[in-house]
C-alpha positions as CSV (number, residue, x, y, z in Angstrom):
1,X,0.0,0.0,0.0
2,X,1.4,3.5,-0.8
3,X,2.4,5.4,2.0
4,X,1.4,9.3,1.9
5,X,3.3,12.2,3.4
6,X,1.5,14.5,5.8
7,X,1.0,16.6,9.0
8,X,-2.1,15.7,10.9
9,X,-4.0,17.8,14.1
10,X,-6.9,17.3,16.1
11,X,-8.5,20.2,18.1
12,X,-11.5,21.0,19.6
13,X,-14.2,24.3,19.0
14,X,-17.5,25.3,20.7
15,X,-20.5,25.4,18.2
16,X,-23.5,28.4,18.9
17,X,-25.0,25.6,21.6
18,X,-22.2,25.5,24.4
19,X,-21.1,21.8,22.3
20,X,-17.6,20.7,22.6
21,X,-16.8,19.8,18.8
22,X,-14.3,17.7,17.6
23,X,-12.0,19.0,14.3
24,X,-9.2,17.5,12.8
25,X,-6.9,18.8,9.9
26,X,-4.4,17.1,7.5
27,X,-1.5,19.5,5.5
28,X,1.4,18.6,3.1
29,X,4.6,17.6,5.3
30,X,6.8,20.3,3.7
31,X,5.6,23.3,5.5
32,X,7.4,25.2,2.4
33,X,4.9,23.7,-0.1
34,X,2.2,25.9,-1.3
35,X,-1.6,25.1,-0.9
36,X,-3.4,24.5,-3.7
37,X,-6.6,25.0,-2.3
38,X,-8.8,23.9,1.0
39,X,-11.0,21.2,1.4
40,X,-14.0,20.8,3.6
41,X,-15.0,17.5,5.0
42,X,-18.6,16.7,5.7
43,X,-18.7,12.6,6.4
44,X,-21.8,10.7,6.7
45,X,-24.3,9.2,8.8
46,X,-22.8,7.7,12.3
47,X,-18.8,7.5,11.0
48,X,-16.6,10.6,12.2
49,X,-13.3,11.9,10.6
50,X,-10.3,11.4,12.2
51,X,-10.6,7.2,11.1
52,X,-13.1,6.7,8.7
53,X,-12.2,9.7,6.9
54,X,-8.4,9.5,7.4
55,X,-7.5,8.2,3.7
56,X,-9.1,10.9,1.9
57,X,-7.2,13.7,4.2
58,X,-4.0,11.7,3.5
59,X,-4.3,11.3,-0.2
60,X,-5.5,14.9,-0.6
61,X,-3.0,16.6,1.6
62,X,-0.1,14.7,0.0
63,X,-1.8,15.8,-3.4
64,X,-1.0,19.7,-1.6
65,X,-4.1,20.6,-0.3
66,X,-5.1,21.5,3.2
67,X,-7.9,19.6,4.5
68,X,-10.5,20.1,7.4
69,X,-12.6,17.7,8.9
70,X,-15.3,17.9,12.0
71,X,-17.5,15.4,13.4
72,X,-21.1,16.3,13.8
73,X,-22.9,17.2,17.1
74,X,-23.8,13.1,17.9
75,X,-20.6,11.8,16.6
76,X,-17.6,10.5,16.8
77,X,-15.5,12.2,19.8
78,X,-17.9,15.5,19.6
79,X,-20.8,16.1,22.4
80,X,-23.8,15.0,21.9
81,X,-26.0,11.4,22.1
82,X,-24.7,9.0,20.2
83,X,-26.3,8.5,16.8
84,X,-28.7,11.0,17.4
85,X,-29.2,14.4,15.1
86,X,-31.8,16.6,16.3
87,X,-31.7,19.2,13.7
88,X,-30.1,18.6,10.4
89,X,-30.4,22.6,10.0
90,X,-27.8,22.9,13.7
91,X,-25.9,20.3,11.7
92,X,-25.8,22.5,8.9
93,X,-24.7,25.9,10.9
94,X,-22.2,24.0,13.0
95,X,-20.4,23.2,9.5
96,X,-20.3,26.8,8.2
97,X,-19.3,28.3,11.3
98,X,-16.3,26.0,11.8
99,X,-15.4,26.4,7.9
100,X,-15.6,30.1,7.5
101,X,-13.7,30.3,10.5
102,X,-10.8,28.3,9.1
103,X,-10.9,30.2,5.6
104,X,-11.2,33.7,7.4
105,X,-8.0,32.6,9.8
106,X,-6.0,31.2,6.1
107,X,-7.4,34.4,4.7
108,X,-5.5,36.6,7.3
109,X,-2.6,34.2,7.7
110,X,-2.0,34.6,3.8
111,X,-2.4,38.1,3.9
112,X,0.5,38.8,6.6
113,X,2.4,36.2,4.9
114,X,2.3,36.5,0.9
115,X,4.4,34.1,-0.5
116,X,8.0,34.5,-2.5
117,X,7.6,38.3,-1.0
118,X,10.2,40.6,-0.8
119,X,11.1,41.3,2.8
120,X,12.8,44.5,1.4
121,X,10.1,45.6,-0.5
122,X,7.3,48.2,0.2
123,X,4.6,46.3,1.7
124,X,2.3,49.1,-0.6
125,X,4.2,47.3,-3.8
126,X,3.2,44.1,-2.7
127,X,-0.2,43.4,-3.7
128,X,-2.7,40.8,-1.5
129,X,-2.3,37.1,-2.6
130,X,-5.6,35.7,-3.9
131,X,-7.7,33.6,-1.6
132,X,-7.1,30.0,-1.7
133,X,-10.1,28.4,-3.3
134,X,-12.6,26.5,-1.1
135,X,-14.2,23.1,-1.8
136,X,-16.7,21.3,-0.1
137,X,-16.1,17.6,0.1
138,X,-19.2,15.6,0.8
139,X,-19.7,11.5,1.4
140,X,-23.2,10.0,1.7
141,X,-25.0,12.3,4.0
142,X,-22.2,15.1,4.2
143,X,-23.1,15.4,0.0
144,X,-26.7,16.8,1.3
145,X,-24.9,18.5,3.7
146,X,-22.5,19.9,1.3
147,X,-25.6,21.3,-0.8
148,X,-27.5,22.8,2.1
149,X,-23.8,24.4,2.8
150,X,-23.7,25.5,-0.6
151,X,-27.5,26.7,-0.9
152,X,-26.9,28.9,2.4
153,X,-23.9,30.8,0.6
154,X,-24.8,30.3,-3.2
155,X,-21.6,32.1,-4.3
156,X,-19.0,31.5,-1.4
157,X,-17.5,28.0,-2.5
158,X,-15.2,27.6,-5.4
159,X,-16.3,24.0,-5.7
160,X,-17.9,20.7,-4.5
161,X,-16.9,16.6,-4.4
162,X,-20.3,15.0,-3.8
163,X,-19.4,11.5,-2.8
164,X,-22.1,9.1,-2.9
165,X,-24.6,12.0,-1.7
166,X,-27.8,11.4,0.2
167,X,-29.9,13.1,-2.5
168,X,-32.1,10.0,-2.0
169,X,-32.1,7.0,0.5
170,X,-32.3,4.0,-1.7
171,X,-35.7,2.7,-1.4
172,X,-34.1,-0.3,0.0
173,X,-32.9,0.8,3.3
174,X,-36.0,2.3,4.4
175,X,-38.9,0.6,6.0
176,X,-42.3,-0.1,4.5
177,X,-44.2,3.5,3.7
178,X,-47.1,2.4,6.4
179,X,-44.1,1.8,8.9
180,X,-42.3,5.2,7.8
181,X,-45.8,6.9,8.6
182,X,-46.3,5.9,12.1
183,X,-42.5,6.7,12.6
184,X,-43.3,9.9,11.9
185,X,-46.3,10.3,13.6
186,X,-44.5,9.2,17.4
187,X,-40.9,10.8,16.2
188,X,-41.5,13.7,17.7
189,X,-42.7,12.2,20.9
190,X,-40.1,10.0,21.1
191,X,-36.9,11.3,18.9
192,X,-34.3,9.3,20.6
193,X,-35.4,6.2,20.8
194,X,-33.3,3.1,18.7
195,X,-36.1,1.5,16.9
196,X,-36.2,2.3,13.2
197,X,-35.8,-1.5,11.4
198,X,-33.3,-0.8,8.6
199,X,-30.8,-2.8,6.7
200,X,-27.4,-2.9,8.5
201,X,-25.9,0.2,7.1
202,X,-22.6,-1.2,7.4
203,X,-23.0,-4.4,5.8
204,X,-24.6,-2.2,2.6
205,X,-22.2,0.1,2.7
206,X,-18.8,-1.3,2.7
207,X,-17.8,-3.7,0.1
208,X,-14.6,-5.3,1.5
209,X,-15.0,-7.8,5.2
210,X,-12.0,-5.7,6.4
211,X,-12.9,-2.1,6.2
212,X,-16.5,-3.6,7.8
213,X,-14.7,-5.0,10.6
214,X,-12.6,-1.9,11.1
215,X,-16.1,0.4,11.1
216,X,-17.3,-2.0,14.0
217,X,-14.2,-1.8,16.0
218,X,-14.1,1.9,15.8
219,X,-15.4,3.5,19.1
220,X,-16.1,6.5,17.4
221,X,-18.6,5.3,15.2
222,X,-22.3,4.5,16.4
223,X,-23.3,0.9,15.1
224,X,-27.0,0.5,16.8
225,X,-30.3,1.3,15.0
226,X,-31.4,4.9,14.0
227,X,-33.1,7.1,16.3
228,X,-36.4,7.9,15.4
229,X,-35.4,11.8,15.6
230,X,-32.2,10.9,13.6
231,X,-33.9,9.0,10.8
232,X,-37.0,11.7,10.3
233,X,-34.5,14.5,9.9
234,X,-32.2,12.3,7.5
235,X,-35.5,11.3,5.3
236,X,-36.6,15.1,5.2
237,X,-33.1,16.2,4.4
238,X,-33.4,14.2,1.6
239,X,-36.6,15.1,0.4
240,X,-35.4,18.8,0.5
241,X,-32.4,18.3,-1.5
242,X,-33.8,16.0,-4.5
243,X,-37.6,18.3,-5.0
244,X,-35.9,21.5,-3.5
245,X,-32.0,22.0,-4.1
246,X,-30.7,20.4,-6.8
247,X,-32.5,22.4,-9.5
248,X,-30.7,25.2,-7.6
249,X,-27.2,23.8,-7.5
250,X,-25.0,26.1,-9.4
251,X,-21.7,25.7,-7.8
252,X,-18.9,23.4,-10.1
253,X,-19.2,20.2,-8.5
254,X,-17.7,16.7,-9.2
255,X,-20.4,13.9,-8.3
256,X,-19.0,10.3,-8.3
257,X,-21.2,7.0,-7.5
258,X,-21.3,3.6,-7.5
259,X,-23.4,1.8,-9.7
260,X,-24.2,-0.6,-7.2
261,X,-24.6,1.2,-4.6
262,X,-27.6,0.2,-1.9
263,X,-27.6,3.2,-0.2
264,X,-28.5,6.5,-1.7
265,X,-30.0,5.6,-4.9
266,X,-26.9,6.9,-7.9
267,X,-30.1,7.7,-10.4
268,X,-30.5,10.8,-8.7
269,X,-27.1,11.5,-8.5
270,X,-27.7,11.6,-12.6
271,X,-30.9,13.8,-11.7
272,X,-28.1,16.2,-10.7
273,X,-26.2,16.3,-13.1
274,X,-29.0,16.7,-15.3
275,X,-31.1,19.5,-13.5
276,X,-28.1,21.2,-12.0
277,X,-27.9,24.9,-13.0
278,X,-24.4,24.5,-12.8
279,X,-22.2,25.0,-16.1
280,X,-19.4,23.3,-14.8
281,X,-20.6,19.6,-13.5
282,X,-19.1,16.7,-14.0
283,X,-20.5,13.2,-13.1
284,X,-18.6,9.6,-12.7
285,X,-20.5,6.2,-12.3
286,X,-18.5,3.3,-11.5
287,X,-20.5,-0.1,-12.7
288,X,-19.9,-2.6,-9.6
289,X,-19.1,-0.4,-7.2
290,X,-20.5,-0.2,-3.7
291,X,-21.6,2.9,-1.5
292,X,-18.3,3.6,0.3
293,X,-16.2,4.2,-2.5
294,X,-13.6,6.0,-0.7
295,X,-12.7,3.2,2.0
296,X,-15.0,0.5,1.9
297,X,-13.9,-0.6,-1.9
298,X,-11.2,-2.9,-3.3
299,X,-7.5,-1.0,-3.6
300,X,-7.7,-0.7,-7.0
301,X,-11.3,0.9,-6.7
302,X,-10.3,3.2,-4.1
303,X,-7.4,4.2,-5.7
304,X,-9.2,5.2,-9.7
305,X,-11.9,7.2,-7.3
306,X,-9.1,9.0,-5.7
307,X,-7.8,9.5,-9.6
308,X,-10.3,10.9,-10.8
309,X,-11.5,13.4,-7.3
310,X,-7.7,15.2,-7.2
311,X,-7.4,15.5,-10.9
312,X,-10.7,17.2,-10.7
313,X,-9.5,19.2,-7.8
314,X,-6.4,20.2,-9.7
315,X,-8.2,21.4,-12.7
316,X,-9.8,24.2,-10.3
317,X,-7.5,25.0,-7.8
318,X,-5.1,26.3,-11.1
319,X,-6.7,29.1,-13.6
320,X,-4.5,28.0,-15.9
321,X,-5.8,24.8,-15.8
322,X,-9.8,24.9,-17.8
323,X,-12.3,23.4,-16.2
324,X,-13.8,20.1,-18.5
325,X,-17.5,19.4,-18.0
326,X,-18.8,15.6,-18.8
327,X,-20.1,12.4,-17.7
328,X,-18.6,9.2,-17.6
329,X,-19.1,5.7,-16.7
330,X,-16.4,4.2,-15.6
């Protein structure tokens, strides 16, 4: 396996709540190399960043970007009950405060520190580096995060990798409609309770016995059924996204899926790319391929998803480089 070089940190903020968040970052190793651009984690349902997200910071910031990663109120080492999101919209503004924060800090750090300048030069000589762009980088749930991010600040992000998104729950995973209805009658009644029968997300998601042994070992990540408050804000989140955002979307945005993927349905992914306002959308279905493309696949998988997400990275984070529109099976 290929070994990556990078600098990795783990911190803590406090979201508009009083809740202890947990964030993590991964740079290049050479502190001398420039940034191409930063890139914003938002994982997906019950996993958390430092592990389950820890190839694609490695990958990336060897590839010379910064990345950032948080784990949602409920998960992984941040406050919160287990498994259990209360408000998708808290989820949401938890994201962008934590984000903008890290692009306003860069934004200042870049400006006292321009790079190749001229010590002996007139600081009034020098102009301003340009901002480092911003991407959004968003697996299975964190892609309908990543849109709701994007929809909140139509203009702010330079880009978006939609991973798998939760545009749709594949009919599949979810319960009978009669059963869905009287979850939603008592979900409010009863939001954290563990009973919504499901397919084992795990077992859908993750194609190889390894990476599904490695999700059940993590502490981090919550394995038991979905809270009833948890699963009504996931299936509304959804809803919003495919009748409400994605004739909206108008951000560049890579969307890559598997074409056998049981978990969010990879037709509406194409929906996307279709209805998107977008001009710059590009879309990559991978025939075979499971849900958890960027851990839970075979080596080989992981490694032409990986391909084809920094090359599409690199294309934006240069303006020398023109941005290619298109979709491709691959």
């Amino acid at each position: 396996m290929m070994e990556y070089s990078y600098s990795y940190s783990e911190g803590y903020i406090k979201n508009a709540r009083g809740m202890r968040l947990f964030t993590c970052r991964w740079l290049p190793a050479n502190p001398r190399q420039p940034i191409k651009a930063l890139v914003f984690i938002c994982h997906g349902y019950a996993v958390e960043c430092s592990v389950t997200m820890r190839g694609t910071g490695e990958r990336l910031a060897s590839a010379g970007y910064a990345v950032y990663g948080m784990d949602y109120e409920g998960h992984g080492r941040s406050d919160g009950l287990r498994g259990y999101v209360p408000s998708i919209d808290a989820l949401v503004a938890d994201c962008d405060a934590f984000f903008t924060s890290v692009i306003s800090a860069a934004a200042r750090n870049n400006n006292n520190n321009p790079p190749n300048s001229n010590s002996n030069a007139d600081p009034d000589d020098c102009p301003s580096p340009a901002p480092l762009p911003r991407f959004l980088l968003g697996e299975s749930m964190g892609g309908a995060v990543a849109l709701l991010l994007h929809r909140s600040r139509p203009s702010y992000w330079s880009g978006a990798v939609l991973v798998a998104p939760m545009c749709k729950i594949a009919d599949g995973m979810k319960p009978p409609r009669p059963v869905i209805r009287i979850l939603e009658a008592i979900a409010t009644l009863v939001p954290k309770w563990k009973i919504v029968p499901t397919k084992d997300v795990i077992d859908a998601a993750y194609r190889t016995a390894a990476k599904r042994a490695e999700i059940r070992r993590n502490p981090w990540c919550y394995k038991g059924r979905p809270r009833l408050g948890t699963a009504h804000q996931m299936l509304a989140a959804s809803v919003r996204v495919e009748k409400e955002v994605l004739p909206l979307v108008s951000l560049p945005f890579l969307v890559v899926h598997g074409g056998a993927d049981a978990v969010t349905d990879p037709a509406v992914s194409a929906l996307l790319y279709r209805t998107a306002a977008s001009e710059d959308k590009t879309l990559r279905l991978y025939p075979g391929m499971w849900h958890a493309l960027t851990s839970g696949e075979l080596q080989e998988n992981i490694d032409a998803v990986f391909a084809d997400i920094v090359d599409w990275l690199d294309h934006r984070s240069s303006s020398s480089s023109p941005a290619v529109s298109g979709s491709t099976v691959a």
